[in-house]
Each structure stands twice: as structure tokens, then as C-alpha cells.
N, C-alpha and C positions, 0 to 999 in steps of 0.2 A: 467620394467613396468612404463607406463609416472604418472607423481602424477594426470592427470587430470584423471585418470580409478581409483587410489586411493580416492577418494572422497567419503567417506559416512558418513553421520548421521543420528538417529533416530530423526525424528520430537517427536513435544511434545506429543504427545496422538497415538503413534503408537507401535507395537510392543506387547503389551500383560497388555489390560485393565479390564481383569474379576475380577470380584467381589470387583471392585473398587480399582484394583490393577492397578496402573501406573510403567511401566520401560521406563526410558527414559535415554539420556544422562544427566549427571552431568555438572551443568552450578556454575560457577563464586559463583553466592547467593549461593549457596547451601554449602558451606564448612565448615562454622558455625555447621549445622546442621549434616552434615557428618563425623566432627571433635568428635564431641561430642559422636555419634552413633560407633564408632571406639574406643574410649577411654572407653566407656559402656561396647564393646565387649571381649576387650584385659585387661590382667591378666599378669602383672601390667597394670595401664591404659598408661602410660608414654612411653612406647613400640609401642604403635599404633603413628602414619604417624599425623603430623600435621596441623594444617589448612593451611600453606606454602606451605606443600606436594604435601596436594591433588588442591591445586589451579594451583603449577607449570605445575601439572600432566594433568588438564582442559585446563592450556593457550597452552600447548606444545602440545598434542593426543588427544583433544578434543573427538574426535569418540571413543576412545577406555575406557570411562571411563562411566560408568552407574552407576543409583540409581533407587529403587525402593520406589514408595511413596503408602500411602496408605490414604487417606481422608486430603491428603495435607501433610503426617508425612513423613518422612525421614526412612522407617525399615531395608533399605540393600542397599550395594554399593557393587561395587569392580572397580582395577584400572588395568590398563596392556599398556605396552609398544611394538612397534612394534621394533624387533633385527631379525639379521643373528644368528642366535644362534652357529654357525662355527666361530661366532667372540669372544667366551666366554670360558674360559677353563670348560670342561667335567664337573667339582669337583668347579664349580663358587658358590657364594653367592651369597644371595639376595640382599644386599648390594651396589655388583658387578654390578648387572645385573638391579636392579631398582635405581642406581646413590641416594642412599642415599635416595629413595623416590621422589626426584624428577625430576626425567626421562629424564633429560639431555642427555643422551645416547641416546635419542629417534633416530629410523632410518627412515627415510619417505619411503623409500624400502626395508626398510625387508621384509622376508617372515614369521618370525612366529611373531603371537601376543603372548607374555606370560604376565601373569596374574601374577602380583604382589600383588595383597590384594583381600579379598573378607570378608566382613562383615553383619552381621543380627544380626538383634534386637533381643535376647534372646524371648521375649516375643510373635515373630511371627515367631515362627520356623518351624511349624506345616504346615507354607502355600505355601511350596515350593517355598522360597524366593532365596532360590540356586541355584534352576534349572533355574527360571527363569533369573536370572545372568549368567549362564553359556551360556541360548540360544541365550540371547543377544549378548554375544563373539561371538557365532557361527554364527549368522546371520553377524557380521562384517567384519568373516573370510571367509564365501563365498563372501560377497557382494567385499571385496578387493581381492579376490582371491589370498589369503595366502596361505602356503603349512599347515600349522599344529598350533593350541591352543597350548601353554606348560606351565608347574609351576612345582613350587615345593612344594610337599603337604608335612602336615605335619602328622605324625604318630602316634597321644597323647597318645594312649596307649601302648607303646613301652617300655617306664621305668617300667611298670609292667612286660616285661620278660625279660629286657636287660643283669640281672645276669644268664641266660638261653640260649641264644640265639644271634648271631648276626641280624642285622638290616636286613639283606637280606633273612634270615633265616625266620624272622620276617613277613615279607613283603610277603612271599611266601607261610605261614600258613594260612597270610590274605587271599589272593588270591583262595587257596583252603578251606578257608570257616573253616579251623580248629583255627582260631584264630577272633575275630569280634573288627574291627576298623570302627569307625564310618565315621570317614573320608574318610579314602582311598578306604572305601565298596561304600561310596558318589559318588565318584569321578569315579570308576571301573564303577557300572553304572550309570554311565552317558557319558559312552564311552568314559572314558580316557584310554591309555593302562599305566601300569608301564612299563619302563626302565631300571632303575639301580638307587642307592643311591647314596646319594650327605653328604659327612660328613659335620660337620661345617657348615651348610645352615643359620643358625640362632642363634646366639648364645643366645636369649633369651628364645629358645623354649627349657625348660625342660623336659619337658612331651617328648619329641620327641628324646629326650638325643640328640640333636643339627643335626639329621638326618633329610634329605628329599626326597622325594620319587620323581624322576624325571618323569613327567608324561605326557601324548602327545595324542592328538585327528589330527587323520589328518585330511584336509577338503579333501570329497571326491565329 
């Protein structure tokens, strides 16, 4: 696929403006404000992506990086990198696979976008600041005609049964509605499928005892 059919971005005021709710691409100004909202979100705050990060991640994949504003505020971002995911071992990190956060690895022909961060303002949770993140992806992933969205989620309530249960085990109680993970029930509907687990994905992610849930939306 030639890069001139790769070409897309969300103009400023397009894509999903109800109730004064803007998503658009993340520009250059904005990392300041996206650095801080990231640091807000993450537990330690020192763990979250730096204003370096996400700028590398602006000048490199421009299209692939969104924020959500609301009356001018900064309430949710997320970032994602275009890979061949056949170029990454099955059992990769995030690390691995988002270059340290900042997305050097970028491939201008890949086929999947995977989604390396996704952030909201604790305070506007309520307003489906997720979804409308995710559809954003998804609108980027038809508009390039990529094969498949992917990440790696993560599973916070997981160390409440990990004396009990493996992760997979885990993962498949979620599924069947006998166990309720807020995340990955997120993620399930919103047409992601699960995979298989990824040990070691994150070594700061306690709650998730350092598992990730390899997750895949094809574009159809």
C-alpha cells in the first residue's frame, strides 16, 4: 500500500463534537497539558509517558494520536503506533513494541495500529471518553485500511484472585461474566476479541501481577 492512500487526519472540529465535546488529533501545544493529564491518571504518577513521549509520538504518527477536549480542557488522550505485529515476539512488551514511548519503531506500512496508552480525567468518566477514543482508532483504521486495532489490556483486578487462579483462567471467568473486570468487560464490548496473555507486559502494572491481555478488533 503506496503512503499517498496512507494519508489521514482528523481536522479540528470533526469526528465527534456533542455536548461540547471535541476529539481531534493531538498537536505539538498540546503535550504540556497531555503530560500532566497522564501523570493525573497513573499510580505512581512517574510511570506515565513524558512530554518527550508524547511529542516524539505527534512528530513521528501524527494521525494516530488523539485527544479529547472539552470547553477547551485537555480530559483524555491515547497514543498508538502503526507495526507488522509478525515482527514482534508473540510474549513482546510494551516497552518493546511502543520503543520506550517514543515510537521510533514507527512503520509507515503496517497493518495494525496498536494502541499503546489511553488516558481520562478521573473526573469525566461518566462521559464515554473511552469509547469515543477507541472510535477514533477505528475511524483511522478504516480510513488506512489496516487489517486489525491491537493492545495490550490490562486486567487490575487480577491480584485479587491470582492465589486462585491463573491469568487465563482469569481472563475466561471474565468473559463468561463469572468474574467482573472493569477493563477488559470495556474493551470486550467494544469489540475487542481476547487472544491469549502476555506475561511480563508491564512491569509496573501491579494490580495486573505484570499480565496483559492481548486484544484485537479486526477492521471489517
Amino acid at each position: 500500500m503506496s503512503n499517498e492512500n496512507r494519508k489521514y487526519k482528523l481536522s479540528d472540529d470533526q469526528s465527534d463534537n456533542s455536548s461540547d465535546l471535541i476529539v481531534r488529533n493531538s498537536r505539538p501545544g498540546d503535550v504540556e497539558r497531555i503530560s500532566e493529564l497522564a501523570r493525573l491518571c497513573y499510580d505512581p504518577p512517574e510511570i506515565a509517558y513524558t512530554k518527550e513521549n508524547f511529542l516524539s509520538q505527534i512528530e513521528i504518527f501524527p494521525e494516530g494520536q488523539f485527544c479529547v477536549e472539552l470547553n477547551g480542557e485537555i480530559i483524555g488522550s491515547c497514543s498508538s503506533v502503526l507495526v507488522n505485529i509478525e515482527d514482534y515476539p508473540k510474549h513482546h512488551t510494551l516497552v518493546e513494541i511502543a520503543d520506550n514511548g517514543d515510537i521510533k519503531n514507527h512503520n509507515p506500512t503496517g497493518k495494525n495500529l496498536y494502541g499503546i496508552d489511553i488516558v481520562v480525567h478521573p473526573q469525566y468518566r461518566g462521559l464515554k471518553i473511552g469509547k469515543r477514543l477507541y472510535n477514533a482508532r477505528r475511524q483511522l483504521c478504516k480510513s488506512l485500511g489496516l487489517e486489525s486495532i491491537i493492545f495490550g489490556g490490562r486486567i487490575p483486578r487480577y491480584h485479587q484472585y491470582a492465589n486462585q487462579m491463573s491469568a487465563e483462567d482469569y481472563v475466561e471467568k471474565v468473559i463468561s461474566n463469572q468474574i467482573m473486570d472493569p477493563v477488559l468487560r470495556f474493551q470486550l464490548n467494544n469489540g475487542f476479541e481476547y487472544r491469549y496473555i502476555m506475561p511480563n507486559y508491564l512491569l509496573t502494572d501491579h494490580e495486573s501481577m505484570y499480565y496483559a491481555t492481548f486484544m484485537e478488533c479486526v477492521n471489517k
